[in-house]
C-alpha positions as CSV (number, residue, x, y, z in Angstrom):
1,X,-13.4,-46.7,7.1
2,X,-16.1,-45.4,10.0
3,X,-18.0,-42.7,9.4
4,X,-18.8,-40.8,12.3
5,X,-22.6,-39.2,12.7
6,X,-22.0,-35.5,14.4
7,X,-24.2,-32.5,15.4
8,X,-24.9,-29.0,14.4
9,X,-22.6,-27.7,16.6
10,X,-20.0,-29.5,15.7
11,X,-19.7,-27.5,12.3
12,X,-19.0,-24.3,14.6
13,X,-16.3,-26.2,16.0
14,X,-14.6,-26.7,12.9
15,X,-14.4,-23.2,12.0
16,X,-13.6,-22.7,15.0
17,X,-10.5,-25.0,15.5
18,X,-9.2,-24.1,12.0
19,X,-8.9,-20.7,12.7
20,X,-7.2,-20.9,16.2
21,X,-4.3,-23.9,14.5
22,X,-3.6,-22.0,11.2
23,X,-3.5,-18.4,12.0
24,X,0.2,-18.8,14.0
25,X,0.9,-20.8,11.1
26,X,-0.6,-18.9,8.6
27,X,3.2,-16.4,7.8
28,X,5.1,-20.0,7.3
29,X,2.6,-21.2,5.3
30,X,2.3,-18.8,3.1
31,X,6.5,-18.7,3.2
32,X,6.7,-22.2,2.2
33,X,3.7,-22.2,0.3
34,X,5.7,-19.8,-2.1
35,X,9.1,-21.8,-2.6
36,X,7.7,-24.9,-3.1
37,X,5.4,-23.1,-5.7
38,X,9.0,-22.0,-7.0
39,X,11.1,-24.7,-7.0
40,X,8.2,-27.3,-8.9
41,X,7.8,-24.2,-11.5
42,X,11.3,-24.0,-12.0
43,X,11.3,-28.1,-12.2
44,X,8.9,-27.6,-14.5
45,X,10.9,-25.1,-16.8
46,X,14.0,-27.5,-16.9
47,X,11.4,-30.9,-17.8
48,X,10.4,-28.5,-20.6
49,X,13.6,-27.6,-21.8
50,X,14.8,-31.2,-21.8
51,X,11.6,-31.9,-23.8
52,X,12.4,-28.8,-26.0
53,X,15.9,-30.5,-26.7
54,X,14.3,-33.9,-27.5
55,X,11.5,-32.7,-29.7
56,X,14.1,-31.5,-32.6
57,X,14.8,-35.3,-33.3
58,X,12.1,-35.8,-36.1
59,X,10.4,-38.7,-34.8
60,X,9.8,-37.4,-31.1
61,X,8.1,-34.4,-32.0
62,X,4.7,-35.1,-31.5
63,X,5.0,-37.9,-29.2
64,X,7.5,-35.3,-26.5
65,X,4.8,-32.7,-27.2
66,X,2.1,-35.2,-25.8
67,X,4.2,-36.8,-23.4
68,X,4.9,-33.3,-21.9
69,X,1.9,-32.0,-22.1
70,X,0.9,-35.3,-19.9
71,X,3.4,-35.2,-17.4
72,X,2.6,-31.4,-16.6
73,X,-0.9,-32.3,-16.1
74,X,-0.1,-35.2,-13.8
75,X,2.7,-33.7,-11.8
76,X,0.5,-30.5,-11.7
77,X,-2.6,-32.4,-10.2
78,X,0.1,-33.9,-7.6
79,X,1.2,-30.7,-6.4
80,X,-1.9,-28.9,-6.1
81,X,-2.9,-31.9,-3.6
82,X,0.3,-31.4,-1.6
83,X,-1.7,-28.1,-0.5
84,X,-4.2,-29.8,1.3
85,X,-1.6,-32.5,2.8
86,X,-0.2,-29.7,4.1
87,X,-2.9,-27.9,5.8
88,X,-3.9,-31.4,7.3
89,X,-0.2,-31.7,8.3
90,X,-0.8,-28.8,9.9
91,X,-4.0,-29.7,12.0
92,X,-2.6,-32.8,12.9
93,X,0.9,-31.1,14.3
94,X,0.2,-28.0,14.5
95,X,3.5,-27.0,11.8
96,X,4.2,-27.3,8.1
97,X,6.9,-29.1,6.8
98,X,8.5,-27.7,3.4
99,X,8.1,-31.9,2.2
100,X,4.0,-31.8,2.7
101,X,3.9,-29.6,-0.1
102,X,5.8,-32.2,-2.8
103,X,4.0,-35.8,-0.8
104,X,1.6,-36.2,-3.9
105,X,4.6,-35.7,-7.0
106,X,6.8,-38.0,-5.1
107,X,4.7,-40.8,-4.1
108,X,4.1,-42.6,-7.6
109,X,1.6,-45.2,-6.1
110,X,-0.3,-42.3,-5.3
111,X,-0.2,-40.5,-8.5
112,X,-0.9,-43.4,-10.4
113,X,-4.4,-43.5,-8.5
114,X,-4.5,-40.2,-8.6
115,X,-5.8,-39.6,-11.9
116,X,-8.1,-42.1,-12.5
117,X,-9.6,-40.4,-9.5
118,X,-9.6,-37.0,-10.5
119,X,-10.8,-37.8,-14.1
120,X,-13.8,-39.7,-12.9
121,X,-14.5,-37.0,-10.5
122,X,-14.3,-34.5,-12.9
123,X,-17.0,-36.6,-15.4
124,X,-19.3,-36.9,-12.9
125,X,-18.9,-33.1,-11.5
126,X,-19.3,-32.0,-15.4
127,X,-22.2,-34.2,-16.7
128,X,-24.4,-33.6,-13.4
129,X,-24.0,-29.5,-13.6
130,X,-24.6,-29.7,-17.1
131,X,-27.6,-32.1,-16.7
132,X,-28.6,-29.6,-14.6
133,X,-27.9,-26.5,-16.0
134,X,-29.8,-27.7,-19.2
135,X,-32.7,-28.4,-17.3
136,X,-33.5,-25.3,-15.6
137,X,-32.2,-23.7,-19.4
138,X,-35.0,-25.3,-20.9
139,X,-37.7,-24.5,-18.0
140,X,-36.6,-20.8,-19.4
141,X,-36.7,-21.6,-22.9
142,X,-40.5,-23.6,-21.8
143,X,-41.9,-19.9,-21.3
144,X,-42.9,-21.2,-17.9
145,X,-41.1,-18.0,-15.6
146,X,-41.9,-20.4,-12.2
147,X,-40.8,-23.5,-13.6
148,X,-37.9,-21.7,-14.9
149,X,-36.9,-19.9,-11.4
150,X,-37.7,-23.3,-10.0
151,X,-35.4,-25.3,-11.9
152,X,-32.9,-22.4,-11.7
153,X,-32.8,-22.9,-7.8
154,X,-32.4,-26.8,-8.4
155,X,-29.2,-26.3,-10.7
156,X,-28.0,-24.0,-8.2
157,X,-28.3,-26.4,-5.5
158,X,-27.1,-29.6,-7.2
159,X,-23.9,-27.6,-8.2
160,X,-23.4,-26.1,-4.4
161,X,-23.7,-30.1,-3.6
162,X,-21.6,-31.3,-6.5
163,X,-18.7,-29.0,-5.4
164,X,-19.1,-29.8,-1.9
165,X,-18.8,-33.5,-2.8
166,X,-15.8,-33.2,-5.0
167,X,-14.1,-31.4,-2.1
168,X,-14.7,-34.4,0.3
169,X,-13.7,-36.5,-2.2
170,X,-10.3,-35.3,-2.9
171,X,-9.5,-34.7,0.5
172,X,-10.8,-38.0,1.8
173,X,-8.8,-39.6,-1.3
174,X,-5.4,-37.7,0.3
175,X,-6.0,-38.0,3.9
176,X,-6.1,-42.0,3.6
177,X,-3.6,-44.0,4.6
178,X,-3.6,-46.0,1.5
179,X,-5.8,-44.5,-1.6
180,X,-8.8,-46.5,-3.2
181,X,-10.6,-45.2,-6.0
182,X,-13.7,-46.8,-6.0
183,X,-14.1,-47.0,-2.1
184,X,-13.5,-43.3,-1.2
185,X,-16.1,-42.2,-4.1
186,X,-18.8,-44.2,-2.5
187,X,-17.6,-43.4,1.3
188,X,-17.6,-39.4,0.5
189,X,-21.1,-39.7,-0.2
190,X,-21.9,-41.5,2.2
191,X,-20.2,-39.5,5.0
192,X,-21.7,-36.3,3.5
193,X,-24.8,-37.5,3.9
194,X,-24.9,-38.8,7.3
195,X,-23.3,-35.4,8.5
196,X,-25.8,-32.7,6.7
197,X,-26.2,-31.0,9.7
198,X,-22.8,-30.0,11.2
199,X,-21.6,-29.2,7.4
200,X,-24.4,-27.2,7.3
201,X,-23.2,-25.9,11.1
202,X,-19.5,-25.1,9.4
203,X,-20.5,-23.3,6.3
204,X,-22.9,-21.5,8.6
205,X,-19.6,-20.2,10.9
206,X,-17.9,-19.6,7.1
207,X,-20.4,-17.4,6.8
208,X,-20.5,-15.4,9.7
209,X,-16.6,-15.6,8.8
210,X,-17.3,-13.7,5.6
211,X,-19.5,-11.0,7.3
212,X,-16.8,-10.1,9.6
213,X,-14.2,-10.1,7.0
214,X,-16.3,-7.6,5.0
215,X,-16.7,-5.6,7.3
216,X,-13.7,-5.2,8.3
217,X,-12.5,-4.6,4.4
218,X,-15.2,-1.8,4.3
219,X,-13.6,-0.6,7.8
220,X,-10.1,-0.4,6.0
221,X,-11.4,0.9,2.4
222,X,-12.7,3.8,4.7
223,X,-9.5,4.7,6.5
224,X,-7.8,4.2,2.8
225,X,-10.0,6.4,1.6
226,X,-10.3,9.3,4.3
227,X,-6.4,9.5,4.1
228,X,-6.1,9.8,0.4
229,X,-2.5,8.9,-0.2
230,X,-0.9,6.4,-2.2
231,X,0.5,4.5,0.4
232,X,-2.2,4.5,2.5
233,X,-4.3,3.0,-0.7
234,X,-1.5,0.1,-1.2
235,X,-1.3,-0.9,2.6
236,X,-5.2,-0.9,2.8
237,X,-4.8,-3.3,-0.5
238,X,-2.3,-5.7,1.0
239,X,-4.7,-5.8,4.0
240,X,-7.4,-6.9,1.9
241,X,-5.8,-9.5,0.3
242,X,-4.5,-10.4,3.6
243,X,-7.7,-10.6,5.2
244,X,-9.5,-12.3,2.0
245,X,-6.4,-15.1,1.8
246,X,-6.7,-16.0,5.8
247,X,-10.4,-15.9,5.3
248,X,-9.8,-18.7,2.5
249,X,-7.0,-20.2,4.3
250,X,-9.6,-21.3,7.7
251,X,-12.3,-22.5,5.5
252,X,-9.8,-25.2,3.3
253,X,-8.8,-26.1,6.7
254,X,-12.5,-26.4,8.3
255,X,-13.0,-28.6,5.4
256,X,-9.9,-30.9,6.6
257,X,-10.7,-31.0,9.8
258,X,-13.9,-31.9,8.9
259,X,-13.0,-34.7,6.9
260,X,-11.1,-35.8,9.5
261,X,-13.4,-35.8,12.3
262,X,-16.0,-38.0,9.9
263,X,-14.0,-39.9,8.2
264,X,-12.0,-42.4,10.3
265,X,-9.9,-45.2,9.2
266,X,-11.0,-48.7,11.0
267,X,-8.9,-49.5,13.7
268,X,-9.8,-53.4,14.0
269,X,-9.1,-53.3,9.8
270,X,-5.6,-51.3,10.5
271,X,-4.6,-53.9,13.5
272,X,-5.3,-56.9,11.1
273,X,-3.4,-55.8,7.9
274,X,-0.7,-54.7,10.6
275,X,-0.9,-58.5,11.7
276,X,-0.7,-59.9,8.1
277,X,1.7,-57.8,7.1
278,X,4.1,-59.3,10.0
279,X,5.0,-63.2,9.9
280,X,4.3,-65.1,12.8
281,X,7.4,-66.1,14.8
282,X,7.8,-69.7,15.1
283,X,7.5,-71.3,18.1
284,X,10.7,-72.8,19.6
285,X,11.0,-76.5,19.4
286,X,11.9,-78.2,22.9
């Protein structure tokens, strides 16, 4: 894996290019988005009913409860990641394909890394904030109001860093070609920290993002409210939540296109497994 070393500016771009691949893509997104959210509930319902069925016999009740409750959470964790394959789908073709959404509940390889992943992930999110959280809750506790505002801003600031590593993580963990626990942990951390600047450069442009989409739901909370009808009220609602969800929409993608941009398999490592993985022909005896 390479990890490239960018610039300020290069954040902008981010932003930037997100917004001008997803927004024509945004309706068939959101389209697909919605019945492949459909079809794995209803999957879901009929897994549950067969489960329902199987639980009366005496001696798989508890273990079908368990098993269930298992397999929801793993297929579930799955799904939510074809999401993000499908924005990167998406930045890398400019269109979605229907499939993208299901890649991570099909591919068992990747599900079986998968959670491992996203447990220890989870641990090390949970333990740091609450490491953290208890310090600056005993700097209050201390009587010490600086120390207490200090340590405040500290927990803050480790959490803001915890989530932005978990993000990397879970989208450097999909966007592999071949998923390694361990490796893509290490590398997230790594890549984050070389590039400080241009993430610091995107969430900057998120920002500016989120002024401008304020505004502009202030601008249409205004109109709603000088024409004082009901319709009027439940147009300028949709357009909120349309402007709030394509607002959300650009910075998920930033995020993959960061990753992306930083995070680069090797090419020399590629070519060689690509030799390995093909025998030698053997050389034709005279």
């Amino acid at each position: 894996m390479d990890i490239a070393n960018l610039t300020f500016k290069d954040g902008f771009g981010w932003v930037l290019t997100a917004a001008k691949r997803c927004l024509p893509n945004a309706l068939s997104f959101v389209a697909l988005a919605f019945l492949a959210t459909l079809l794995f509930n209803i999957c879901i319902a009929v897994i549950g009913f067969i489960a329902a069925l199987l639980a009366v016999i005496p001696i798989l009740g508890w273990f079908m409860d368990l098993a269930l409750a298992i397999l929801i959470f793993v297929l579930s964790l799955g799904f939510s990641c074809g999401f993000i394959k499908a924005v990167q789908e998406m930045l890398d073709r400019n269109s979605v394909s229907f499939g993208s959404f299901f890649f991570g509940v099909t591919d068992l390889g990747f599900l079986i890394k998968l959670v491992p992943f996203a447990i220890i992930l989870g641990l090390i999110y949970t333990v740091s904030a609450g490491v953290a959280g208890w310090f600056a809750i005993a700097s209050v506790r201390a009587g010490d109001a600086f120390l207490g505002y200090l340590a405040g801003f500290i927990a803050l600031m480790i959490t803001v860093a915890l989530a932005i590593y978990t993000a990397y993580a879970m989208i450097l963990f999909i966007q592999r070609d071949k998923p390694k626990v361990i490796a893509t942990l290490t590398e997230a951390g790594v890549g984050i920290a070389k590039n400080l600047l241009p993430i610091l450069g995107m969430y900057t442009g998120m920002a500016a993002v989120s002024v401008v989409i304020l505004i502009l739901v202030q601008i249409v909370a205004l109109i709603a409210g000088a024409a004082g009808s009901g319709t009027a009220s439940l147009a300028a609602l949709l357009t909120m939540l349309a402007l709030f969800c394509g607002a959300g929409f650009i910075f998920t993608a930033a995020i993959c296109q960061s990753a992306k941009d930083i995070f680069t398999e090797n090419p020399a490592t590629m070519d060689a497994k690509s030799a390995e993985s093909v025998p030698e022909l053997e050389e034709p005896r005279s």
